[in-house]
KEKOL-679903 format. One record per atom (N, C-alpha, C): residue number from 1; atom name; x, y, z. Coordinates in steps of 0.02 Angstrom, whole numbers, plus 50000, padded with zeros to 5 digits. Layout:
N
<NUM, CA, <X, Y, Z>>
...
//
This chain:
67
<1, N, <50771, 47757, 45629>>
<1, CA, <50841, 47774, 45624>>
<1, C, <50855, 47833, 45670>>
<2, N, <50929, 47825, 45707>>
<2, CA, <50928, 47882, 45747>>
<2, C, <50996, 47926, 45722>>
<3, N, <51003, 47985, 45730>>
<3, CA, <51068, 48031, 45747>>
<3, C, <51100, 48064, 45803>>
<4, N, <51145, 48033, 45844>>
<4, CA, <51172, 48069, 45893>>
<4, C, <51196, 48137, 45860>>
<5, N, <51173, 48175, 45933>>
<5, CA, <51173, 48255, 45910>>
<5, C, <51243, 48277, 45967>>
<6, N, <51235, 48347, 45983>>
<6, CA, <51277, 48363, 46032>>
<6, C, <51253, 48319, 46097>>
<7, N, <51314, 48322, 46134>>
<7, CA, <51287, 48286, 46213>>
<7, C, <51268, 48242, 46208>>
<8, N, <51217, 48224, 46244>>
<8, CA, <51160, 48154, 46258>>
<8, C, <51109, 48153, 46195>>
<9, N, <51105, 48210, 46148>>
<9, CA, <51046, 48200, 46100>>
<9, C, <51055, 48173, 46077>>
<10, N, <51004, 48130, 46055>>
<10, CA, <50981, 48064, 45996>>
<10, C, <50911, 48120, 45961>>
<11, N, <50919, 48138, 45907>>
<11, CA, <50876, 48124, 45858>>
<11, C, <50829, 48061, 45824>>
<12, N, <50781, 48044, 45827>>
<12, CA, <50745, 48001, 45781>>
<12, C, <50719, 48021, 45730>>
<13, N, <50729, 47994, 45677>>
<13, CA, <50715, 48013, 45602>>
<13, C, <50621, 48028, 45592>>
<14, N, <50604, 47957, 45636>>
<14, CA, <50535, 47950, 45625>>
<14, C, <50485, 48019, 45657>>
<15, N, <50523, 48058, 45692>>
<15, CA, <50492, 48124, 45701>>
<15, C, <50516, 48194, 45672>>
<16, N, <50551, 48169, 45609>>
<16, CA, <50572, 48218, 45578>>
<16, C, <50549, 48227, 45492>>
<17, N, <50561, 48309, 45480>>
<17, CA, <50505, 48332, 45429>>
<17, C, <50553, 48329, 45373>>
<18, N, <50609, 48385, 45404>>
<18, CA, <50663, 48407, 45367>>
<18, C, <50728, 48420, 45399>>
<19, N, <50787, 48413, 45368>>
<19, CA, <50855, 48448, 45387>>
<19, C, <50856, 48484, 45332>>
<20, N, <50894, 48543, 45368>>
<20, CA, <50919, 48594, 45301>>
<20, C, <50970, 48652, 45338>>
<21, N, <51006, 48677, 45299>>
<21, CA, <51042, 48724, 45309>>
<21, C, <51033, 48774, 45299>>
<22, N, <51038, 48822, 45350>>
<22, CA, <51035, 48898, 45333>>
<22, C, <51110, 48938, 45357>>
<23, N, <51073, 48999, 45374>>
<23, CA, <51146, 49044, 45394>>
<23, C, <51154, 49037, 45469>>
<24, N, <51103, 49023, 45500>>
<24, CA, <51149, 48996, 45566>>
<24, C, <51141, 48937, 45594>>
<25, N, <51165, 48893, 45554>>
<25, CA, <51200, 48830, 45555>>
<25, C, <51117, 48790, 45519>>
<26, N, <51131, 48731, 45558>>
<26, CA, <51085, 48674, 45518>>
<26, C, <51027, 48659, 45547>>
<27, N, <50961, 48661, 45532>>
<27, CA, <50893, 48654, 45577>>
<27, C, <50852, 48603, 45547>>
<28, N, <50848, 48571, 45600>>
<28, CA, <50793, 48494, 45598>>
<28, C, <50721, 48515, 45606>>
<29, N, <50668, 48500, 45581>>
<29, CA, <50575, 48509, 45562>>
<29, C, <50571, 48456, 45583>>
<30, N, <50548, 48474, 45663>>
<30, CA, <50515, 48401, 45680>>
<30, C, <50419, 48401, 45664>>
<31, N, <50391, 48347, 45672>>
<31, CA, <50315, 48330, 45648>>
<31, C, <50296, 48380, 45690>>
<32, N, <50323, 48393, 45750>>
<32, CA, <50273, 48442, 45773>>
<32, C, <50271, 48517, 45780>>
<33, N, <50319, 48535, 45733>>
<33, CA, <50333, 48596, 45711>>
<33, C, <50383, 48626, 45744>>
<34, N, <50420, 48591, 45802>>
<34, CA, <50455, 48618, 45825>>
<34, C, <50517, 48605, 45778>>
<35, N, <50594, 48661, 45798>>
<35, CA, <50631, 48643, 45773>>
<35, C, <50700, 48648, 45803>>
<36, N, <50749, 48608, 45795>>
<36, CA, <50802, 48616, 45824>>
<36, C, <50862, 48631, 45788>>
<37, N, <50905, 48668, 45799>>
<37, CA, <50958, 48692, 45777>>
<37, C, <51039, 48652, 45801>>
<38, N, <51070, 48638, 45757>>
<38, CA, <51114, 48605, 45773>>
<38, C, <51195, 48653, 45742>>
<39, N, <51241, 48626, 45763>>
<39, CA, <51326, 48666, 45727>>
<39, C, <51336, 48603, 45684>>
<40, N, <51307, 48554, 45689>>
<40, CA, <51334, 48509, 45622>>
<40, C, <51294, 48531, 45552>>
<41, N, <51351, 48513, 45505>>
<41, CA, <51318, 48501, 45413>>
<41, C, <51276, 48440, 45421>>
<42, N, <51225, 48443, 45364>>
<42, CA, <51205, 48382, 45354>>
<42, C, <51244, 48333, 45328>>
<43, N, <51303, 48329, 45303>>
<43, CA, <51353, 48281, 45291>>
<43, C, <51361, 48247, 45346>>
<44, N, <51380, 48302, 45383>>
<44, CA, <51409, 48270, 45439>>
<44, C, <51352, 48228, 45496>>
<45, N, <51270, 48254, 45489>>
<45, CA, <51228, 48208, 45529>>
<45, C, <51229, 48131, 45502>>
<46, N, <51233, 48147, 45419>>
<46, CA, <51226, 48065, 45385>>
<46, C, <51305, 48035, 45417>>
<47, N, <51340, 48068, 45432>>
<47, CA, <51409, 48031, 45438>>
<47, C, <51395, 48007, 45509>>
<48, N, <51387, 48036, 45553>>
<48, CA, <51358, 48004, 45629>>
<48, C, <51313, 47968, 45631>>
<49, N, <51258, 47972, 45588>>
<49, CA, <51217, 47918, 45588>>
<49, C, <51244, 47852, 45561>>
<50, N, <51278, 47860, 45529>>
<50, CA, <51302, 47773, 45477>>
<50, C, <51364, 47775, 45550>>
<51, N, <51407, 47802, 45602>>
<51, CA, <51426, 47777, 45630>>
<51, C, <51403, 47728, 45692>>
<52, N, <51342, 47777, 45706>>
<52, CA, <51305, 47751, 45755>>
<52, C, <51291, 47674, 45739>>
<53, N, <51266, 47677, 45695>>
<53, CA, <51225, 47595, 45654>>
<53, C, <51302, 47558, 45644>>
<54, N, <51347, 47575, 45629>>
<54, CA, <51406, 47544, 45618>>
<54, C, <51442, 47520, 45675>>
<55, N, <51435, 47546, 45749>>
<55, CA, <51438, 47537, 45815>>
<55, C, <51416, 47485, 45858>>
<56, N, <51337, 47511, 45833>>
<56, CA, <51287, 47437, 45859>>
<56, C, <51305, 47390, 45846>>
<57, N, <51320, 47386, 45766>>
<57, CA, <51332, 47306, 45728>>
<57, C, <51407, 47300, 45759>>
<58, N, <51450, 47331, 45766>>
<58, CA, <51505, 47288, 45803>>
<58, C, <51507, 47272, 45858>>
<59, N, <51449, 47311, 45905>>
<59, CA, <51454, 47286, 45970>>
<59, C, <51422, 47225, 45981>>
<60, N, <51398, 47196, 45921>>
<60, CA, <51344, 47127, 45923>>
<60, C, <51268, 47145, 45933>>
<61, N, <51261, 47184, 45931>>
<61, CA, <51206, 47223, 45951>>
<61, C, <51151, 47221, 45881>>
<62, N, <51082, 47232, 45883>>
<62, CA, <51035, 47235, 45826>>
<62, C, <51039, 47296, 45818>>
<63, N, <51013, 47337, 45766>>
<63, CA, <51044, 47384, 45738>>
<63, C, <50957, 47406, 45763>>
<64, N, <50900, 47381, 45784>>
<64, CA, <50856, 47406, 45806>>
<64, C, <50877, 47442, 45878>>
<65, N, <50845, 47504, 45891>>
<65, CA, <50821, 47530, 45959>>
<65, C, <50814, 47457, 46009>>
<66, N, <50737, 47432, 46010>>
<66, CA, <50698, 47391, 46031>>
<66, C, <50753, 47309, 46045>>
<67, N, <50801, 47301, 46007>>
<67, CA, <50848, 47237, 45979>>
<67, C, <50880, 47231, 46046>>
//
């Protein structure tokens, strides 16, 4: 599963530890310890993600990457 981020970022879930919120803004735990900081809530990543997937499927598209 992926999340468009700011810009061109795509997030993939499958390299991720944790999302969580702190005081300056929202930070993703990727497997390899790195981490990235984003200005979105986690509401709002689940809300881009179900659009993304909601996109594919109207464009006719498989809701896989690989599809």
């Amino acid at each position: 599963m992926f999340i468009p981020l700011e810009g061109e970022n795509i997030l993939c879930l499958a390299n991720t530890v944790a999302i969580y919120k702190t005081d300056n803004g929202t930070e993703i735990l990727k497997r390899d310890g790195s981490v990235i900081r984003t200005g979105f809530t986690p509401p709002t990543l689940k809300k881009r993600q179900l659009d993304f997937l909601c996109k594919r499927t109207i464009n006719g598209r498989s809701s896989s990457i690989n599809g």
